[in-house]
N, C-alpha and C positions, 0 to 999 in steps of 0.2 A: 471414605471418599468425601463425606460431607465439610469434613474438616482440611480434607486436601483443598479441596474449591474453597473454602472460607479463608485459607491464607493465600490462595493466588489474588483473592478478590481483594483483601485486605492490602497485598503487596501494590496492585493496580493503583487503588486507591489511592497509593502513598506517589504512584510514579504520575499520577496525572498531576496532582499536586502540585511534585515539584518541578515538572513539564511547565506549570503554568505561570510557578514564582519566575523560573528563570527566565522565560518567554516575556514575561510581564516586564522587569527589569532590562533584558537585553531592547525592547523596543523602546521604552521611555528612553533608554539613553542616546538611541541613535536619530530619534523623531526629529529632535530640534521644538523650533517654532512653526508647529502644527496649527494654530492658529492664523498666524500671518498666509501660512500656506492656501491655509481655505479660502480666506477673504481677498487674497492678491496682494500685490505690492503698494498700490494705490491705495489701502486702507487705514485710517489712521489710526495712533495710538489707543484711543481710547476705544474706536469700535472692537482692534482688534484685543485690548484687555477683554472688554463686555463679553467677546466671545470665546475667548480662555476660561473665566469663569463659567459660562455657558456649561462648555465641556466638560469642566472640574479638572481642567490640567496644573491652577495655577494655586493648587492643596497640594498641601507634601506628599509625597512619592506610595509612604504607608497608609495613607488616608486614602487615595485612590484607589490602589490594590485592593483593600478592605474591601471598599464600597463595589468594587468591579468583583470581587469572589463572595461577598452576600447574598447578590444576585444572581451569579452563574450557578453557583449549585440549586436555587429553584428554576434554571432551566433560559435566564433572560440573560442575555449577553451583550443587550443594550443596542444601539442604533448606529450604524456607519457615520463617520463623523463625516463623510464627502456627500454619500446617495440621502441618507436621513432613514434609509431601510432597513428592518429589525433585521440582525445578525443572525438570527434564526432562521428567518424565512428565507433570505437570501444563500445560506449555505443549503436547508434541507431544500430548496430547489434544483440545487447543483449539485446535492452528493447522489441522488441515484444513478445520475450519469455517470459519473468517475467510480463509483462503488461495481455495477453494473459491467464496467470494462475490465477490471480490477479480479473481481471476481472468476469471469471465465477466463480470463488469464491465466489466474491460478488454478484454475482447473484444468485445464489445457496440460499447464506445464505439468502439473502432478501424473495425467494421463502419459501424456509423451515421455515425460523423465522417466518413469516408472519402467515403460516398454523398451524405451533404448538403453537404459542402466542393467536392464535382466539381461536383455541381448548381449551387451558386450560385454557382458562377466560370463556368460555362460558360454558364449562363442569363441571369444576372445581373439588371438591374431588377428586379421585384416578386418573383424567388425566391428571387435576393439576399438583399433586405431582410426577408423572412420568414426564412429562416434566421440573419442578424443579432440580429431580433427574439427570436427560441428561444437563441440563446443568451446575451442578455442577460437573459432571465428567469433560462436554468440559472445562472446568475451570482448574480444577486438573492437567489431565493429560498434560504432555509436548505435544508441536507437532514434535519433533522429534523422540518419542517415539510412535506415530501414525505414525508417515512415516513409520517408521522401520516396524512395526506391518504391514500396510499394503504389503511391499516390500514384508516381509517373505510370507504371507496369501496367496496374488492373484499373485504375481508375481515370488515367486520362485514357491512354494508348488504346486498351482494351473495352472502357466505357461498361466493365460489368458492374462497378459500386461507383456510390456516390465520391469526389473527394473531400466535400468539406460539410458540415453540417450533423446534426443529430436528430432524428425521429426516436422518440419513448416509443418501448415495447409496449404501455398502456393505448399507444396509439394506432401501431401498427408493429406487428411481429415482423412482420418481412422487413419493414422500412426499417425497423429496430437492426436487424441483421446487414440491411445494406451500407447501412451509415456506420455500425459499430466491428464490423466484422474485419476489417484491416487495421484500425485501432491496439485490436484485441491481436491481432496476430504479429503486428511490430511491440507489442509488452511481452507476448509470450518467448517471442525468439532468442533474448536476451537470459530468460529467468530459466529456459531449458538449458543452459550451459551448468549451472549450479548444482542443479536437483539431481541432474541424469549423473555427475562426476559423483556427489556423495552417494548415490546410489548403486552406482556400478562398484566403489573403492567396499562400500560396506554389503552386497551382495559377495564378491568377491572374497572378503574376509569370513563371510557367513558361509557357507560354502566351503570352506576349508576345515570347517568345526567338525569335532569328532561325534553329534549328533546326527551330522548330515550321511558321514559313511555308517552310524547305526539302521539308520532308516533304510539307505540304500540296501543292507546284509535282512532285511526283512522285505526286502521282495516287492517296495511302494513305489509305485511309478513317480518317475523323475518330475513331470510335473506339477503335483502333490505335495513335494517334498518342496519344486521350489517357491508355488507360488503361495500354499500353506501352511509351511514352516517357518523356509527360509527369505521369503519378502517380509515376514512379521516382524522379524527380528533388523533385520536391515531398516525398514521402514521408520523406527524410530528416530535415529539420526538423522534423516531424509526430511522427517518432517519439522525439525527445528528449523533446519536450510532453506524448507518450503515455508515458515513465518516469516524469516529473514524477507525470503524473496519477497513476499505480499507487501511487507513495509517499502521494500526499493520499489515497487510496484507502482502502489501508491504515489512516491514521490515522483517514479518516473512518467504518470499522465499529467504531469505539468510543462513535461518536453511535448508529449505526444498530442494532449489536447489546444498545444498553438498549434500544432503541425496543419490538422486534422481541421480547426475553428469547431470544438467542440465544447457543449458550453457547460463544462463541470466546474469541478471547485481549483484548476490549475489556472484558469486564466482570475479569477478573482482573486488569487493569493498573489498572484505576480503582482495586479492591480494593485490590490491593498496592501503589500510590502511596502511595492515602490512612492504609494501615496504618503504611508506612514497612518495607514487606517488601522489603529488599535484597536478599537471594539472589535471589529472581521477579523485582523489578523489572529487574536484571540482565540476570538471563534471556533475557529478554522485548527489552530495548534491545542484546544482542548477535545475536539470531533477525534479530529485526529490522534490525540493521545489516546481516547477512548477506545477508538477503533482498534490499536494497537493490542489495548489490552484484553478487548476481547477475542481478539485472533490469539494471543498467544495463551489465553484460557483454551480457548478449544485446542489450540495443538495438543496442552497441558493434559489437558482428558484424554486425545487421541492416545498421546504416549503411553499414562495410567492405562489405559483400556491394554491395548499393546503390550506393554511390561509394569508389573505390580509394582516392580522396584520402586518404580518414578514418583508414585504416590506416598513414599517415605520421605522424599528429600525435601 
C-alpha cells in the first residue's frame, strides 16, 4: 500500500508540474503589454519600461518561470500584479467557499446517485426509465439555467433563502446553510445525471454475476447481497465518475458563483484571467491542480480499499 500511494504521489507531482509549465507559457503568450495595461494609456514610455522591469516581465520567458516556480514550491506565489495582494492570502480566503459548496455537492451526488442507480437496476421497467429520463434532463439543461430557476422559485418568489451573498459556517451555521444551500443544489443536479448512469449500467452488470445467484442459492437476503456485495463491486467505476465529477464541479462554481454573487475563487479567476493577472492566475491553476490531485489520491485508496487489484496497476 505504501508504495501504491508513493506512486500516485509521485505521479501528482509530475501532473502539477506540468499543469504549471503549460499554464505558465499559455498566459505569457496571450497577456500582451501587461504593463501599459496597468498604468493606462496615458503613461509613458519610460514609466511604462520602469514598471515592466518592476514586474520582471521584460527577462526572458525561462528566467521568469524559474524565478515564479523557486518560490511557489516554498509556498509564495507572489503579489497580484493589479490589487498588490499576496496570491496566497487572496485565494485561501476564497477557497473555503467554493471548496465548502464543491464538497457537499459531491456528497449529495454520491448519496443520491448511489440510491437511484440501485433503484433502477433493481427495479428496472418504468423506474428505470424515469431515472434514465432525470438524468438526461441533468444532462440537457445548463446549470446556469438551474441557478437562475432556483433564485427565481425559493428565493425571490418564496423568500425562504437568501439570493445572493455568502455567510461562513465559522460565522453562523444557519446563515452558512441559507446562503450555500441552492448553490449546492444547482451543482448537484447536474453531477447526478453521471454517477446514478455509471452506477445503475455497473449494478446492472454486477447482478447478472454468477456470485450473485451463488449467494442467492444460500439462502442471504437480497439486501445483503445487494448492498454488501454487490454495491462493492459496482462502486468502483462509480467512483472514478464521481472524481470526474468534483473536477467539473469545481470548474462549474465559476458559472454558479456569478449567478449567486458568491465570493469564492470563480469570480477572481474570471477577474484575473480577463486582467491578464499572472501571479493569481497561477495561483489559482496550481491550488487547483493540487486539489485535483488529492481527490483523485483518495478515490485511488477508495478503489484499493474496494478491490486489491487497483493497487497493482
Amino acid at each position: 500500500m505504501i508504495q501504491f500511494i508513493l506512486r500516485r504521489l509521485a505521479s501528482g507531482v509530475v501532473l502539477v508540474l506540468a499543469v504549471s509549465t503549460i499554464g505558465f507559457l499559455l498566459l505569457y503568450a496571450t497577456i500582451g503589454d501587461v504593463a501599459r495595461r496597468i498604468l493606462g494609456q496615458d503613461a509613458t514610455p519610460e514609466i511604462v519600461a520602469r514598471k515592466a522591469a518592476q514586474l520582471g516581465v521584460d527577462r526572458p520567458l525561462y528566467v521568469q518561470y524559474w524565478d515564479w516556480l523557486s518560490h511557489a514550491v516554498t509556498g509564495n506565489f507572489g503579489q497580484s500584479w493589479f490589487t498588490g495582494v499576496q496570491v496566497s492570502s487572496a485565494v485561501g480566503s476564497r477557497l473555503s467557499v467554493t471548496l465548502s459548496l464543491v464538497l457537499c455537492a459531491t456528497i449529495l451526488t454520491a448519496i443520491i446517485s448511489v440510491l437511484l442507480g440501485i433503484w433502477a437496476a433493481r427495479k428496472r421497467g418504468w423506474a428505470d426509465r424515469v431515472v434514465q429520463l432525470v438524468s438526461v434532463l441533468g444532462y440537457a439543461v445548463p446549470g446556469f439555467l438551474i441557478a437562475l430557476g432556483l433564485v427565481v422559485a425559493f428565493a425571490i418568489n418564496l423568500k425562504w433563502f437568501k439570493p445572493t451573498g455568502f455567510t461562513s459556517f465559522a460565522t453562523s451555521p444557519a446563515g452558512w446553510l441559507s446562503t450555500a444551500i441552492l448553490p449546492i443544489i444547482a451543482l448537484t443536479i447536474g453531477g447526478i445525471a453521471a454517477v446514478t448512469q455509471q452506477i445503475r449500467g455497473s449494478m446492472i452488470d454486477a447482478l447478472r454475476q454468477d456470485y450473485v445467484r451463488t449467494l442467492r442459492t444460500r439462502g442471504l437476503a437480497t439486501n445483503r447481497i445487494v448492498y454488501k456485495h454487490v454495491l462493492r463491486n459496482a462502486a468502483t467505476p462509480a467512483l472514478a465518475v464521481l472524481a470526474v465529477q468534483f473536477v467539473g464541479l469545481l470548474g462549474g462554481t465559476v458559472v454558479i458563483e456569478q449567478v449567486f454573487a458568491l465570493p469564492g475563487i470563480g469570480q477572481i479567476a474570471v477577474t484575473a484571467t480577463t486582467q491578464g493577472d499572472v501571479p493569481l492566475v497561477m495561483g489559482l491553476v496550481v491550488v487547483s491542480a493540487i486539489i485535483v490531485v488529492i481527490v483523485n489520491l483518495v478515490i485511488d485508496l477508495l478503489q484499493g480499499f474496494l478491490n486489491p487489484k487497483v493497487r497493482l496497476s
